[in-house]
FIGU-870634 format. One line per field, with one value per residue (C-alpha): residue in three letters; chain; x, y, z. Coordinates in Angstrom, 2 decimals, always signed. Layout:
# residues N
koldren = Ala,... $
torlum = A,... $
xx = X,... $
yy = Y,... $
zz = Z,... $
# end
This chain:
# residues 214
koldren = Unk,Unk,Unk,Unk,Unk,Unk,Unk,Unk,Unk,Unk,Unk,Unk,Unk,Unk,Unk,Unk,Unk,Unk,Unk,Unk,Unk,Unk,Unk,Unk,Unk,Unk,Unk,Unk,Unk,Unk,Unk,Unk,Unk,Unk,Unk,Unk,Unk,Unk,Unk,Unk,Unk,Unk,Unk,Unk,Unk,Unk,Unk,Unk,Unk,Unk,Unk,Unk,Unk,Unk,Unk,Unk,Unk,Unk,Unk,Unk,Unk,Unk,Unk,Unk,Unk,Unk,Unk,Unk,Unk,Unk,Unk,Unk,Unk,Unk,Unk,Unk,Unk,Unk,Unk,Unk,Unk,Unk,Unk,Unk,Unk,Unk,Unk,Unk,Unk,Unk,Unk,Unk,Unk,Unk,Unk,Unk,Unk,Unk,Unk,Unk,Unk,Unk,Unk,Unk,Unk,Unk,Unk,Unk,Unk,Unk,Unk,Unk,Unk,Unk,Unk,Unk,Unk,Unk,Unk,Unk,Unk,Unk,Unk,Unk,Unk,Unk,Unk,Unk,Unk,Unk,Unk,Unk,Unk,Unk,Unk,Unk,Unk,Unk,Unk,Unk,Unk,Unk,Unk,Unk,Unk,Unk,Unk,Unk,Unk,Unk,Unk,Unk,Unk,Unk,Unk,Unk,Unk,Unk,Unk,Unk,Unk,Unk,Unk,Unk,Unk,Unk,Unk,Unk,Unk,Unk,Unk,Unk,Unk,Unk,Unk,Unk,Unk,Unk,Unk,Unk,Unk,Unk,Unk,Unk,Unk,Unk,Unk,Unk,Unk,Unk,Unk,Unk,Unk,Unk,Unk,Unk,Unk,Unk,Unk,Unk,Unk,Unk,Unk,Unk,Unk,Unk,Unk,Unk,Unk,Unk,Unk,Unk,Unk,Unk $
torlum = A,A,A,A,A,A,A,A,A,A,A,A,A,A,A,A,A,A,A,A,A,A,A,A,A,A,A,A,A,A,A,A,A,A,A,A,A,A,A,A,A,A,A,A,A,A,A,A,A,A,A,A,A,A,A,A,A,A,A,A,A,A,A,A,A,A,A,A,A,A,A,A,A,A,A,A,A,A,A,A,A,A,A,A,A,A,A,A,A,A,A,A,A,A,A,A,A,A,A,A,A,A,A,A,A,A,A,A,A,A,A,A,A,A,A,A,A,A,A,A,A,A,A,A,A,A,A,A,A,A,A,A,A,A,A,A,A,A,A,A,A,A,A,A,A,A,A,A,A,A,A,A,A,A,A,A,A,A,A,A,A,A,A,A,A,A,A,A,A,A,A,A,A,A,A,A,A,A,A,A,A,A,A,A,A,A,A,A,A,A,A,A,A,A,A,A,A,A,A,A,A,A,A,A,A,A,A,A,A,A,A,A,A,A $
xx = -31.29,-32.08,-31.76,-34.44,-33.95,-34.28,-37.71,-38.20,-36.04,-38.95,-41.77,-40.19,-38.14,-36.92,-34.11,-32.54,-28.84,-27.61,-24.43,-23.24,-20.44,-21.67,-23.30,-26.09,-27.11,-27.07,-29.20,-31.56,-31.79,-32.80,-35.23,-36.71,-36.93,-38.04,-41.12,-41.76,-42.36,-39.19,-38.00,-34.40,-31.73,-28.27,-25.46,-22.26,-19.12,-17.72,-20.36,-18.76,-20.46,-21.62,-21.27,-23.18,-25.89,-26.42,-26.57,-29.38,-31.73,-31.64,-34.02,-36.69,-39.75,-39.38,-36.96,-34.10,-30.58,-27.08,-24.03,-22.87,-19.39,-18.04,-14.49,-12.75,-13.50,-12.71,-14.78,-17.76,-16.48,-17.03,-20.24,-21.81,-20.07,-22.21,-25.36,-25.45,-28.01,-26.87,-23.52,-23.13,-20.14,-19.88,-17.83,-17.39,-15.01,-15.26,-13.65,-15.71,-18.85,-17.36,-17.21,-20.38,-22.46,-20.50,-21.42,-25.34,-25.67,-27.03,-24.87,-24.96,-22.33,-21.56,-21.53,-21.92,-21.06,-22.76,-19.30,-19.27,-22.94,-22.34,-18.90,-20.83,-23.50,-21.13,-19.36,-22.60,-23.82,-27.39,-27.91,-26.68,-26.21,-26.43,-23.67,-23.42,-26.41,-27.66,-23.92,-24.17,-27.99,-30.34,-33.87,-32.81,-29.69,-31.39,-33.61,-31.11,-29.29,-33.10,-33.29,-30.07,-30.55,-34.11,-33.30,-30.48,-32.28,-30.18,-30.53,-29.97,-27.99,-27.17,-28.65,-32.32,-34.64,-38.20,-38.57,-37.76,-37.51,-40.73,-39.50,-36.77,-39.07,-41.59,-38.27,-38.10,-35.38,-35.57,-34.75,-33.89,-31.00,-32.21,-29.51,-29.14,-32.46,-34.53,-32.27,-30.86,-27.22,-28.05,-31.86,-29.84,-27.29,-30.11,-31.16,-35.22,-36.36,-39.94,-39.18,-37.39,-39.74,-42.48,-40.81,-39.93,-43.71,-45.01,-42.35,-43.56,-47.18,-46.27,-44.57,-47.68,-49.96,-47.99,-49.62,-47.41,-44.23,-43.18 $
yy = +364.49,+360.83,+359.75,+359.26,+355.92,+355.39,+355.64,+353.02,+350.31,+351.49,+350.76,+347.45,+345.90,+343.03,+342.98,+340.06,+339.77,+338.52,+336.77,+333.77,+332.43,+333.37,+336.75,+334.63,+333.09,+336.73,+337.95,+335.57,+335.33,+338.53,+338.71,+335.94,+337.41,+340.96,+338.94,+337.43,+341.33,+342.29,+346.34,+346.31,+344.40,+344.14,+342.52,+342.23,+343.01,+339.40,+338.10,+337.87,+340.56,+342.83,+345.79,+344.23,+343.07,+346.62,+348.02,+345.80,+345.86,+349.70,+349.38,+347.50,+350.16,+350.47,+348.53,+349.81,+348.45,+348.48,+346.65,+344.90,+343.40,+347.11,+347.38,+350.49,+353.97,+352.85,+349.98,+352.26,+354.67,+352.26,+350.53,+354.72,+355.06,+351.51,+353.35,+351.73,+353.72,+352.25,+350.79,+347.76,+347.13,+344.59,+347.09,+350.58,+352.76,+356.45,+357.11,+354.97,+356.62,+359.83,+359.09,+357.27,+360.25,+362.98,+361.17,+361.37,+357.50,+355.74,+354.52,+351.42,+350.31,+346.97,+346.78,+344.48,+345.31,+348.77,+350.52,+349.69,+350.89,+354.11,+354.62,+353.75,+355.86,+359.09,+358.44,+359.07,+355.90,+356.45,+352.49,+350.55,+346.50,+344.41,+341.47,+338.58,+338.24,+335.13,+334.16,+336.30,+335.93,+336.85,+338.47,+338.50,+340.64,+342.73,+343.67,+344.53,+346.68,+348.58,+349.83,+352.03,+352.74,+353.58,+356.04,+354.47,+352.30,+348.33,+346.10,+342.51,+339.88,+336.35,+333.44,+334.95,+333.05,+332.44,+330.95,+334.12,+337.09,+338.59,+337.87,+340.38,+343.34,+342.39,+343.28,+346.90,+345.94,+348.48,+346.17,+342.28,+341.18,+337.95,+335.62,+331.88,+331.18,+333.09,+331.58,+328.34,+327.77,+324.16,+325.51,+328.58,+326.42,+324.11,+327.37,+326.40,+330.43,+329.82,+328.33,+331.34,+333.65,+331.87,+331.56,+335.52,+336.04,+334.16,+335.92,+339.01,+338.01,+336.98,+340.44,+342.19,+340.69,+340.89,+343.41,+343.17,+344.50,+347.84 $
zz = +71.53,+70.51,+67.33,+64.84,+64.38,+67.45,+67.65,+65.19,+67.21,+70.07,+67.87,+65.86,+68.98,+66.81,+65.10,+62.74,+62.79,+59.44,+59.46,+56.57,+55.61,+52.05,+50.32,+48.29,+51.77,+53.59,+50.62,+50.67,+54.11,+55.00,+52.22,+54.11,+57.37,+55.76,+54.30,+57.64,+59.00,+60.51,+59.93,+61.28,+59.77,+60.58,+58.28,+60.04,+58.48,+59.16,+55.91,+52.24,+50.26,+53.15,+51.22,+48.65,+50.69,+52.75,+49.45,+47.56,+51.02,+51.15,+48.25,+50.45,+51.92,+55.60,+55.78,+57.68,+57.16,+59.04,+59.52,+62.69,+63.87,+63.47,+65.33,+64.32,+62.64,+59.17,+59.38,+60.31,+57.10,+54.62,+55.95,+56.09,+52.87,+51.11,+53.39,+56.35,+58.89,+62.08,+63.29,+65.68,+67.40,+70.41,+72.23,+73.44,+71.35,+71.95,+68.30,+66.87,+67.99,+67.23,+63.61,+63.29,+64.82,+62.93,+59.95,+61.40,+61.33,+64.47,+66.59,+68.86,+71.40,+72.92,+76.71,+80.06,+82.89,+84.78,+84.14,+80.72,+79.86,+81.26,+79.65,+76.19,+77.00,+78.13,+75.11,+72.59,+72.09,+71.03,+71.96,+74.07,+73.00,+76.04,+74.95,+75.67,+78.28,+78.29,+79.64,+82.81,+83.85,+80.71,+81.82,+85.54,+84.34,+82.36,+85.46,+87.94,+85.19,+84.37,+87.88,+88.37,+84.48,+83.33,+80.58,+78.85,+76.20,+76.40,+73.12,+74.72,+72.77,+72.46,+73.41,+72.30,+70.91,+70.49,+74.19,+75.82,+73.70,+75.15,+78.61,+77.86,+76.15,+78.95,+81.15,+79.45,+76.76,+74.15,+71.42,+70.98,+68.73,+67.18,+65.12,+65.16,+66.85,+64.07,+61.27,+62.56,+60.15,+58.89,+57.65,+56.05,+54.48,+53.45,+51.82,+53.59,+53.16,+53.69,+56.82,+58.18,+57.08,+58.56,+61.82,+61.81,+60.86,+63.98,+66.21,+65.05,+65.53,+69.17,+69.36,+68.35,+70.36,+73.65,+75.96,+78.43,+76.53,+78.00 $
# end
């Protein structure tokens, strides 16, 4: 059975992927990008103060918060433990998904190749990040891997930005990872807010008016 947050990557399809070199940045940043209309927010583990940060956004309405950058089962412990309700990990780590779905927290597994997605996938991943893709043939990629796999939801990311993320939910990706390209580093160590949440408001607007995204 999927999970239930599941069905809110479906109906959102954007998600912003926070990651600073500093925990006021990360803070402020995703308040920023939260204003602009994005739902699902991922902090990775790699940004000072993640724990922090997970646990002052949890307080946002319908706004729904995880960590990212997860390698091992004790990493995904203590992001569930500060309340994490998904884990991202660029890789596929049958222990790792084990723990996260025993503690009833989404679970999202990195993958590539066709191998790879299905050994994520066997192993309980309840998504499946598509990483890196814009390295081995972005939107075209993406379609070759939706025809032998039309069930098993793919979260492309890297190299997304504003240029092409419909292209890839036009492609049937379930859900886009956006970082850099929503929240360039020299406007978030300029600390220029407004401008990030304006640019996450008009991506969202372009989201909402796409007909065309499966």
């Amino acid at each position: 059975m999927p999970h239930p947050l599941l069905e809110h990557f479906v109906r959102h399809r954007l998600v912003a992927i926070v990651r600073t070199d500093s925990a006021v940045a990360a803070l402020a940043l995703s308040r920023a990008v939260v204003a602009g209309g994005f739902r699902l927010i991922e902090v990775t583990l790699t940004t000072p103060g993640a724990e922090q940060i997970i646990g002052e956004l949890l307080s946002l309405k319908d706004v729904f918060v995880g960590c990212g950058t997860v390698l091992t089962p004790d990493d995904a412990l203590r992001a569930i433990d500060w309340g994490a309700k998904f884990i991202v990990s660029p890789h596929t780590d049958p222990k790792l998904l084990a723990t996260t779905q025993n503690a009833g927290v989404m679970a999202i597994a990195g993958a590539l190749t066709p191998t790879e997605i299905l050994t994520a996938w066997h192993s309980g991943a309840d998504l499946i990040k598509l990483f890196p893709v814009t390295q081995v043939g972005g939107v075209e990629y993406l379609k070759a891997l939706r025809a032998p796999f039309p069930d098993i939801p793919l979260m492309p990311t890297g190299g997304i930005g504003e240029d092409n993320f419909l292209d890839y939910l036009e492609a049937g990706a379930a859900a886009v990872g956006l970082g850099y390209s929503l929240a360039p580093p020299q406007e978030v160590q300029s600390g220029k807010w407004g401008e990030i949440a304006a640019r996450a408001s008009d991506w969202m607007a372009l989201f909402h008016k796409c007909t065309t995204c499966k």
